[in-house]
N, C-alpha and C positions, 0 to 999 in steps of 0.2 A: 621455768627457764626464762630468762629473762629476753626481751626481743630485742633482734640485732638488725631490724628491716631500717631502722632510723641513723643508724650509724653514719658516719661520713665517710663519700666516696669522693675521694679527690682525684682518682684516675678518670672520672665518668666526669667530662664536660659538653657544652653546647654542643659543638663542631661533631660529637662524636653522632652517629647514624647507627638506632639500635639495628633498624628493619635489613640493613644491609647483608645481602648474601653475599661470601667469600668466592670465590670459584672452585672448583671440582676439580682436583690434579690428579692423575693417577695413583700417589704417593698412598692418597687418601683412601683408597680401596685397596682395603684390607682383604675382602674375601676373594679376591681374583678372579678367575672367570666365572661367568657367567654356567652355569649349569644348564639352561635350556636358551634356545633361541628362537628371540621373539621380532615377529614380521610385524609390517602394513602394507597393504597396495591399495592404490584407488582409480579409477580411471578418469581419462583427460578429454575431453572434443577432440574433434578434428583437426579442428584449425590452428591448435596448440601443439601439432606434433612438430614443423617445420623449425618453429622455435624452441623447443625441446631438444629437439636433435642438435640444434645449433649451439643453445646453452649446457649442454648435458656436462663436459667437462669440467667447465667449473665449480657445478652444483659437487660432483663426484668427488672432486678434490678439496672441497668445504666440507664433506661430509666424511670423508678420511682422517680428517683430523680429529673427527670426536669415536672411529674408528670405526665408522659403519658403513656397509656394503650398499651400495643402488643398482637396480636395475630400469633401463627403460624399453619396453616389451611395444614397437609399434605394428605388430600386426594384431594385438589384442587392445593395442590402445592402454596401458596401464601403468603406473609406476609403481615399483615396489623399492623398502629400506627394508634393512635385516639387519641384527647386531652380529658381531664374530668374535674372535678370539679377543682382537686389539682393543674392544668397546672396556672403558671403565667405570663412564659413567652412565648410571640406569637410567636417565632421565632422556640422556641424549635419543635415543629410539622415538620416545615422547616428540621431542621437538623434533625431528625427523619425519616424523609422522605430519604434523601439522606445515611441515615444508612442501610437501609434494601435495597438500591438499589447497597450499593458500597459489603452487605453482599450475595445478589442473584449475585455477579459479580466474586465472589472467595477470594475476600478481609475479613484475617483474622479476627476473629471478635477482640482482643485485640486492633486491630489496625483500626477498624473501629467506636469501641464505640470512636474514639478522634475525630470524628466530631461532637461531643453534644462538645466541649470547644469551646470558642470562638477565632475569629480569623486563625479557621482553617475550608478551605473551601473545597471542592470536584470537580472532573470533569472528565465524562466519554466520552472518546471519541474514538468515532465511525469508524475505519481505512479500515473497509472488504470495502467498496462502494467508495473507493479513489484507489483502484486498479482492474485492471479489470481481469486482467489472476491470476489466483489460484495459480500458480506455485511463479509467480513474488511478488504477495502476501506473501507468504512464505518468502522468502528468504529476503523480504523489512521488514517482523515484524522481522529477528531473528538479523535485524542490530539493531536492536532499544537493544536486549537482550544481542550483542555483546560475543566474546568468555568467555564462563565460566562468563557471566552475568557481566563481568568489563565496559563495552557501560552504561547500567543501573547503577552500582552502583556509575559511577563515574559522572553520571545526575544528580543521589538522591543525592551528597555530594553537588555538586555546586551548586542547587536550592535548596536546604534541605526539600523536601518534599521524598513521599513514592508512587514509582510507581511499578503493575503490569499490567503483560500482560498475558491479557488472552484469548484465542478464540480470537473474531471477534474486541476486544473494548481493549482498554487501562487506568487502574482507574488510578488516580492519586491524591492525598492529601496531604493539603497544604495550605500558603499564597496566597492570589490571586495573587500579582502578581509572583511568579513563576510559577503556573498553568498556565497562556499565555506562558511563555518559554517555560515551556513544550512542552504544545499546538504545539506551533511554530516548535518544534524540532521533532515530531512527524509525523507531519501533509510532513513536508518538507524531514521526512524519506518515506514516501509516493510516493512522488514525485521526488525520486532518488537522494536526499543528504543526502550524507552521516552523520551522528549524531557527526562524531568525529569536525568538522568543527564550529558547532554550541558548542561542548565542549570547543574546543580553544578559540572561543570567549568571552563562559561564565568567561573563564579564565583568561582571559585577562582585564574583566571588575570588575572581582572581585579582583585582585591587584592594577585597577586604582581607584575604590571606596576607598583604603587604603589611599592614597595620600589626605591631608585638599586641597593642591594645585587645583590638576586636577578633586575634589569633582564636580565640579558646571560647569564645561566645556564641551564643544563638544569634543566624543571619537571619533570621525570617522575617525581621522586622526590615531587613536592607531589602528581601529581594522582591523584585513584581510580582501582583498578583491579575496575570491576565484575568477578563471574565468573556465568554463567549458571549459575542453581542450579534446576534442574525433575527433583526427584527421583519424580514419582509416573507419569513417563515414563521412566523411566530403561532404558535398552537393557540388554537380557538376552544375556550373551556367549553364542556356537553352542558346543552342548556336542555332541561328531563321535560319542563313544560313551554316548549317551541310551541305548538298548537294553541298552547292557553294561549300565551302573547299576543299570538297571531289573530286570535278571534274564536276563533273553529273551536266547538266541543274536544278536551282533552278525556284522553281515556288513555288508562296504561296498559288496556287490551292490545297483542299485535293486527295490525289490515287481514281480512282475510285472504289466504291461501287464491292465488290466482289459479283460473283454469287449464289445464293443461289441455294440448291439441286435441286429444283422443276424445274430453269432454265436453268441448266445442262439438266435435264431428256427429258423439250421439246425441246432442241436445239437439242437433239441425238436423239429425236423421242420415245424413250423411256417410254414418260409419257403417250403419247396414244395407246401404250399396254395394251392388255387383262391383267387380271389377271396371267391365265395360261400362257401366254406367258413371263410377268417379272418373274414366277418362275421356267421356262424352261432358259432363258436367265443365270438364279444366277444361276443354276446347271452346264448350259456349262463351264460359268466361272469360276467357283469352280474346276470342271471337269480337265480343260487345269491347271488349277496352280498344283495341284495334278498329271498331267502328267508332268507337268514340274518337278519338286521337286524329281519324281521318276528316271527321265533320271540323274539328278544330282548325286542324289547317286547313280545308276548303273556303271556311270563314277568313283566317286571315288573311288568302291570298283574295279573295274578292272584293278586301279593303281597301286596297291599294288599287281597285279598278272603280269606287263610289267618285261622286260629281261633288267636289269640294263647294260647299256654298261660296255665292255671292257675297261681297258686300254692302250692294243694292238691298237683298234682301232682309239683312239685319237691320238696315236704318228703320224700312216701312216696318219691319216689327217693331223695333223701339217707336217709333211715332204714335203708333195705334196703343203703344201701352201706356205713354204720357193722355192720350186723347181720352181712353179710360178711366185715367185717374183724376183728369178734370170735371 
């Protein structure tokens, strides 16, 4: 059979968008209702309920449209979506779903009813269990927020999505594939790189994307190759014969085993003392250091009562030790 993959397509030009998805009309659902019906709930803080209640309607009436039920439950603190008769499309539940979790996350609601359109995806990601000191924590989320939030805004321009940071997690929405940048940039602010490094990159791939030329080619020769440079840590190689260097007899025997208290006590006898008598023992020695310490200071307060020499005196010693040496 002869192959027809070669053929000429003159309907298929530039301008045309393979990747593009159509939208979802009712028309398009053929099987009609749904036969079983599928939930989410998730729950919210506290401090989200005031604004939840305040935005509720709207979110209610963006979600009606793709025909799905909300409930918001504030004496249990929870949101729940549910599909119903009206739902057509399957997917809508889906994004629904990810609406009330990016809305329990602090993510406006204006800006979270845009994950019911299509082609715009969501992703929370998790950063508190990627660092382990609290402190270090801190200061690794407010690179990601950069001074006066320019770190963030200049993320959101070059992946064109919408990121916050809030508490423990990071929302982010979006193209799927800028949400793995993200991801990436996040994740590797975590881990002690810096976010501006991973901005120059961005940068640099979004002026080589310009180019028809260098469209379809390996960047790797365009883009920087940071190298960790922390020389004032710098690891000290194990040098095996320290001792030889040093002078001293080298032997790859280890020191011997120190003595432990207990083999102090029988070598001095000490461990087969009475009771009374290891606490007679601690007293005396208690005793002597406390007379000692007292002789000390009796000395140096009667320092300050001695008869400072003369200067008279010094001269006739010097005199007599010239007279000597004559």
């Amino acid at each position: 059979m002869p192959s027809t993959y070669k053929k000429d397509k003159p309907w298929e030009t530039d301008d045309i968008d393979k990747w593009k998805e159509d939208t979802f009309t009712p028309d398009q659902n053929l099987g009609g209702t749904f036969s079983e019906e599928s939930s989410f709930a998730t729950l919210f803080p506290k401090y989200r309920e005031l604004y939840l209640k305040q935005s509720w309607p709207m979110i209610t009436r963006a979600l009606e449209k793709h025909g799905i039920a909300c409930t918001l439950d504030l004496v249990e603190g929870s949101m729940t979506v549910k599909t119903t008769r009206k739902t057509y499309d399957p997917a809508a539940i889906l994004n629904a779903r990810d609406l009330i979790k990016l809305l329990a996350r602090s993510v406006p609601a204006p800006q979270a009813v845009k994950i019911m359109e299509d082609g715009v995806a969501c992703d929370v990601i998790k950063i508190r269990g990627l660092v382990r000191n609290k402190d270090r924590f801190v200061k690794r989320r407010q690179r990601i927020l950069g001074p006066n939030g320019s770190t963030l805004k200049a993320l959101e321009l070059l992946t064109q999505t919408y990121i916050l940071v809030q508490g423990n997690t990071v929302s982010v929405m979006g193209a799927y594939k800028p949400l793995k940048e993200v991801r990436r940039v996040v994740e590797d602010c975590m881990a002690n790189i810096h976010p501006i490094y991973h901005i120059k990159e961005l940068m640099i791939k979004r002026e080589l994307a310009k180019d028809p030329a260098l469209k379809d080619e390996n960047w790797d020769r365009f883009l920087p190759h940071f190298k960790k440079r922390n020389l004032s840590k710098r690891r000290k190689p194990f040098v095996v014969n320290e001792k030889k260097a040093s002078g001293k007899n080298y032997t790859p025997f280890p020191p011997p085993q120190e003595k432990s208290k207990v083999d102090l006590q029988i070598e001095s006898g000490e461990y087969f003392l009475s009771k009374a008598a290891k606490e007679r023992g601690v007293r005396e020695k208690r005793e002597e250091k406390m007379k000692d310490k007292m002789e000390e200071r009796k000395r140096k307060r009667e320092e300050a009562f001695e008869a400072p020499r003369e200067e008279g005196e010094r001269i006739k010693k010097k005199r007599k030790k010239r007279k000597t040496e004559d």
